[in-house]
Structure formats: structure tokens, C-alpha cells
C-alpha positions in Angstrom: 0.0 0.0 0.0 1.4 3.3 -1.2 -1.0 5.9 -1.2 1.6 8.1 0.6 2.1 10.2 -2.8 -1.5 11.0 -2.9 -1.7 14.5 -2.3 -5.9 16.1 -1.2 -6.5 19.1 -2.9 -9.4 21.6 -2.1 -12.6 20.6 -3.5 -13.0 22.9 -6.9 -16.5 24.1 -5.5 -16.5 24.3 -2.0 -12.4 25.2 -1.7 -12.0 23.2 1.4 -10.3 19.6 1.8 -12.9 18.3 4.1 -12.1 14.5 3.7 -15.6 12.5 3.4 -13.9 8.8 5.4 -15.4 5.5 5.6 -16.0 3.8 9.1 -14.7 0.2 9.8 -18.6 -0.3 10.7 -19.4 1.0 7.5 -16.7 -1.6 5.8 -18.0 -4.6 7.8 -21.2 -3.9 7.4 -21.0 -3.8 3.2 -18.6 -7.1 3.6 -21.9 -8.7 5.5 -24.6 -7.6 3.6 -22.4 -8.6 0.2 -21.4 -11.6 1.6 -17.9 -10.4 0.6 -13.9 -9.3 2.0 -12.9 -6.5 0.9 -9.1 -6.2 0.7 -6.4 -3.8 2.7 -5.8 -1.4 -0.1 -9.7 -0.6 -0.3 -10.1 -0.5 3.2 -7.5 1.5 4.1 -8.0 4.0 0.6 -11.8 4.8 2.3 -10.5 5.1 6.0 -7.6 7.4 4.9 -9.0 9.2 1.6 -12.9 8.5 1.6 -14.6 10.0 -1.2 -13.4 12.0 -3.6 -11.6 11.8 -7.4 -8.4 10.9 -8.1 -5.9 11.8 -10.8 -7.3 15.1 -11.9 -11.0 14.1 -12.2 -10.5 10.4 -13.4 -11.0 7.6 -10.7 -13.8 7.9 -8.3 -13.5 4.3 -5.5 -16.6 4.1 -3.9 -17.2 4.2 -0.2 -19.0 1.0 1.6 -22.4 2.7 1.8 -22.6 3.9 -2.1 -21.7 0.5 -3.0 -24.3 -1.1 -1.0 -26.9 1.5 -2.0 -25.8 0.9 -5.8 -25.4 -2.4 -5.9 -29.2 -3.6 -7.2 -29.3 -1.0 -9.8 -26.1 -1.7 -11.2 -26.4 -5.3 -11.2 -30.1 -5.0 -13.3 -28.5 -2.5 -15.9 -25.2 -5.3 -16.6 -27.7 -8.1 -16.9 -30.2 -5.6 -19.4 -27.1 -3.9 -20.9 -24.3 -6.4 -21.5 -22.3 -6.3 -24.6 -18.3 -7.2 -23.0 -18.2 -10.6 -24.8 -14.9 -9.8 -26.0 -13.9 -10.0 -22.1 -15.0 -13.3 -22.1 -12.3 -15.4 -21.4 -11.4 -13.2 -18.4 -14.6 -12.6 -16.8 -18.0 -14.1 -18.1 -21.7 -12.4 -17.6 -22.3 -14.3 -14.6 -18.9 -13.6 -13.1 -19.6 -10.0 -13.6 -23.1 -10.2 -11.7 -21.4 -12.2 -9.0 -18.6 -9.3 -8.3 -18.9 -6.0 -7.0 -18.1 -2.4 -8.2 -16.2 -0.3 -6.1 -15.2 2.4 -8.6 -15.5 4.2 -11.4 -13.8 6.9 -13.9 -14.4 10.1 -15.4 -15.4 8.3 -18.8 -17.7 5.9 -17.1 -15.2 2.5 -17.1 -16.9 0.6 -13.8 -14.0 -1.1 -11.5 -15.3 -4.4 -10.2 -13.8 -6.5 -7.2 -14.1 -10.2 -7.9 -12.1 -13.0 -5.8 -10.0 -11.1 -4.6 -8.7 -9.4 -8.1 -9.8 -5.6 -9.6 -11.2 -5.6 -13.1 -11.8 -2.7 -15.3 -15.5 -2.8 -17.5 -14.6 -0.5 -19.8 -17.5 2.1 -21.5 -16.1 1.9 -24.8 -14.5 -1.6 -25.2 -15.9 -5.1 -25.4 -12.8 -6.6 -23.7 -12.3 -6.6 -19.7 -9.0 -5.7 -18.4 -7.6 -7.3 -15.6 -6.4 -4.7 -13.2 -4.6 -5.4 -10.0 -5.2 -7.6 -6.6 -4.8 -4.7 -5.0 -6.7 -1.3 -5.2 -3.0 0.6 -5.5 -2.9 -1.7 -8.6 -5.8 -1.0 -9.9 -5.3 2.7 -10.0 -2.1 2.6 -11.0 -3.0 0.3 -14.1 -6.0 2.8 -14.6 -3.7 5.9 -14.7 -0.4 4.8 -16.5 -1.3 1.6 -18.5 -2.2 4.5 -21.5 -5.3 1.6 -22.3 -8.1 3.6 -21.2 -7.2 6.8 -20.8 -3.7 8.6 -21.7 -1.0 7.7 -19.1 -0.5 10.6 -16.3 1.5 10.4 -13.0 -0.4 13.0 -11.2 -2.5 11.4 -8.2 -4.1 14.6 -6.6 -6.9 13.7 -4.7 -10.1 16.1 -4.5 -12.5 14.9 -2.0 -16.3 15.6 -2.2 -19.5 14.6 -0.6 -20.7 10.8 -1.6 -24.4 12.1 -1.8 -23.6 14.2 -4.7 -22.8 10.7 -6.9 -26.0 9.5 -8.7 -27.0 6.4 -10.1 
């Protein structure tokens, strides 16, 4: 875990850097109602950052409550919308509907948590990327692999209030 170079800005509208944190409660409650673990990079990303956006507006990690109120919808709109056969071989529908988003980008690629690995559903791809087993993976593969988005180093972090996301 090396979330150490992550630097919080002020929030572009409010101008303060109010952080927005998770609660362990929060965390064990979303691993109980999901039936799931989530790992130490998650964890302590929500309990040290909460929520906010990463890497100059471009990756948004959910904290346990969004997820948990999100979860349903989502889940209906990949079983109604799904069209990442070219993923396939790395995750198939019903692996999808069995995993859990925790994230998000800018350009509306969904990061999923399944068995303990990070996968990337991208918005404009048919293929699914596998990310990372950890979260610092994941946004590291998000912000320098150059797949989805051009590669950038800078990991700014502007925090913001999780009721202003909508489904």
C-alpha cells in the first residue's frame, strides 16, 4: 500500500479539503450484507481518503455505503445492458453479476472486485482488463497503463461529498 504520494486538494467548488472517510462499521457492514472481504488497499483507501476523485478528475473508489446502495441498480442495468463478450475469457456475464463495483472513472469505465482481483468494465471496449489484486494496482494500471485513458502520474486527490454521486 502506497497511497503516501496522494496529495488532497481543495474541492473545486467548496475550496475546502474536508475529507468524506469511511468507518470500519461502514466496511464490515458492506462485507456482510455482500457476503464479501474487501481487501487492505480498499479499506485503508476509504478510511484514509474516503470520497473523492483521483488523478485530476479520473478515478472515483466508492465508499461502503454507495456501493451497498448501488449495488441492485447496477447489477439489473449489466444483466439488461451487457455487450463485453470480447472479455470473455477473463470474466464471463455471470462472473460480472457475481462481483462488486467499487469504482469508477471520469469516462464511465466501472472497477469491479471479484475473488479477490480488480477488473476494469470498460465504457467503450468489449474486452475486460484485468487490473490489479490490489486497489494501488488497480489505479495505478488505470492511470499509467495509457489503455483507457492517456498515461499521467499525477495522483491529486479532491474529496467531495458521496451524496452528490447518482445512479
Amino acid at each position: 500500500m502506497n497511497f503516501d504520494q496522494y496529495k488532497v486538494i481543495p474541492n473545486y467548488q467548496t475550496h475546502k479539503t474536508d475529507l468524506f472517510l469511511a468507518e470500519e462499521e461502514d466496511i464490515l457492514a458492506c462485507e456482510k450484507i455482500l457476503n464479501i472481504i474487501l481487501e487492505d488497499d480498499y479499506k485503508e483507501y476509504v478510511l484514509n481518503f474516503g470520497s473523492g476523485i483521483l488523478g485530476g478528475t479520473y478515478v472515483r473508489i466508492y465508499l461502503p455505503e454507495t456501493i451497498i446502495l448501488t449495488v441492485a441498480a447496477w447489477k439489473n442495468r449489466i444483466a439488461e445492458y451487457w455487450f463485453w463478450d470480447e472479455g470473455k475469457e477473463v470474466l464471463t456475464k455471470e462472473e460480472v453479476l457475481d462481483s462488486v463495483r467499487v469504482g469508477d472513472t471520469f469516462d464511465g469505465d466501472e472497477i469491479i472486485y471479484f475473488k479477490k482481483e480488480y477488473y476494469i468494465l470498460p465504457r467503450h471496449s468489449e474486452m475486460i482488463y484485468k487490473a490489479g489484486k490490489t486497489l494501488e494496482e488497480t489505479i495505478t494500471w488505470l492511470c499509467s497503463s495509457g489503455i483507457l485513458t492517456e498515461a499521467f502520474s499525477e495522483r491529486d486527490f479532491e474529496p467531495f461529498d458521496p451524496m452528490d454521486i447518482k445512479e
